[in-house]
C-alpha positions in Angstrom: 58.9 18.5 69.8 55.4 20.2 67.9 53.4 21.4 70.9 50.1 20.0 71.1 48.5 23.5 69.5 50.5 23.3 67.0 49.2 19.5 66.1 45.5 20.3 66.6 46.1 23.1 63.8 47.8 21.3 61.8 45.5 18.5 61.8 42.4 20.8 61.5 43.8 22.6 58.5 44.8 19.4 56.8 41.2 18.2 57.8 39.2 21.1 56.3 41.8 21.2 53.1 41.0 17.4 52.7 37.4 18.1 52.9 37.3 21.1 50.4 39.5 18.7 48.1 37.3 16.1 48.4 33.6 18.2 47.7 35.7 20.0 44.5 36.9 16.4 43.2 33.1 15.5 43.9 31.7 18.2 42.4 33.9 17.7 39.5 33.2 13.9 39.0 29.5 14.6 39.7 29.5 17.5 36.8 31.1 14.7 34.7 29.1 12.0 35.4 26.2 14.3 34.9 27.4 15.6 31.7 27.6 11.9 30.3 24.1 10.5 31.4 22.9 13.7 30.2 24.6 12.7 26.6 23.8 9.0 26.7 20.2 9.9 27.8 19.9 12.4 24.6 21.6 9.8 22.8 18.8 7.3 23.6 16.2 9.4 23.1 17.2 10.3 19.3 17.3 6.3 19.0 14.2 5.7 20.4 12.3 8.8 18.1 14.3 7.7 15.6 12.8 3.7 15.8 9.2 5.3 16.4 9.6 7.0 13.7 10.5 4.0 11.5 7.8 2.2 12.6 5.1 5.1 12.0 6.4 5.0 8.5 6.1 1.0 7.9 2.3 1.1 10.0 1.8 4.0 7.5 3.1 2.0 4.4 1.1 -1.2 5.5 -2.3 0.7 5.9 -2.0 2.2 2.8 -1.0 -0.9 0.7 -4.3 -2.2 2.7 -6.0 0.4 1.4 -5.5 0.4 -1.8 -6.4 -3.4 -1.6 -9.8 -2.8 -0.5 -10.2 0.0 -3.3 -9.4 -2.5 -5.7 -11.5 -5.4 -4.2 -14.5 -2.6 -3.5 -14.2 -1.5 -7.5 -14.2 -5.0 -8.4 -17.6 -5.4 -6.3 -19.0 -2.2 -7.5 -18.4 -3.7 -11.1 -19.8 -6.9 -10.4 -22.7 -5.6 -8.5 -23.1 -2.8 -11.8 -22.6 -5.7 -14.5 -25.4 -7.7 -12.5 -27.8 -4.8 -12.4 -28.0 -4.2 -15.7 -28.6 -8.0 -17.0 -31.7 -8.1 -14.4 -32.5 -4.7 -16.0 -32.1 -6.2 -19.4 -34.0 -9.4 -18.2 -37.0 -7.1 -16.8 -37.1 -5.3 -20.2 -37.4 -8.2 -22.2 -39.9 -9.9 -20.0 -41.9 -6.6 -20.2 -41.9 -6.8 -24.0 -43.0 -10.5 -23.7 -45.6 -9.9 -21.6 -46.9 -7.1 -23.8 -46.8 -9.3 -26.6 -48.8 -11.9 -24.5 -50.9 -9.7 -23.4 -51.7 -7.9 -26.8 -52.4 -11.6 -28.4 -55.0 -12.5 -26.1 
């Protein structure tokens, strides 16, 4: 029969090697695990910039197209506005010669 010293050891060896075996697997698994959310966290970051990016350069594209609406609608109004100016200017000028005219009769 194994003496009783003989057990203890035995069962304290096989305790302490089951222990060590179990914080190596654990630090293997954990390294692994680590590694992996690590890469899927990286991964999901570059999709993420990547989709803010995109949308930068569609907000980017939309403002401009805007833009260059309200240049072309402001031109249009600058034109107007010019084309309006000058027929009160003509206007003035021949109401000025009429009144002259008038005036020079009298």
């Amino acid at each position: 029969m194994v003496s009783e010293g003989k057990r203890n050891t035995g069962f304290t060896v096989g305790l302490l090697l089951g222990a060590a075996l179990g914080a190596g697997l654990a630090l293997l698994l954990t390294s692994r695990v680590d590694q992996e959310a690590r890469q899927r966290l990286r991964e999901r970051g570059v999709q993420w910039r990547d989709r803010a990016r995109e949308r930068a350069e569609e907000a980017v594209a939309r403002a401009r197209a805007r833009a260059e609406e309200f240049r072309g609608r402001a031109r249009e109004t600058v034109e107007d506005l010019r084309e309006k100016a000058e027929e009160l200017l003509r206007r003035g000028r021949e109401g000025l010669v009429a009144d002259e005219g008038s005036s020079l009769d009298e």
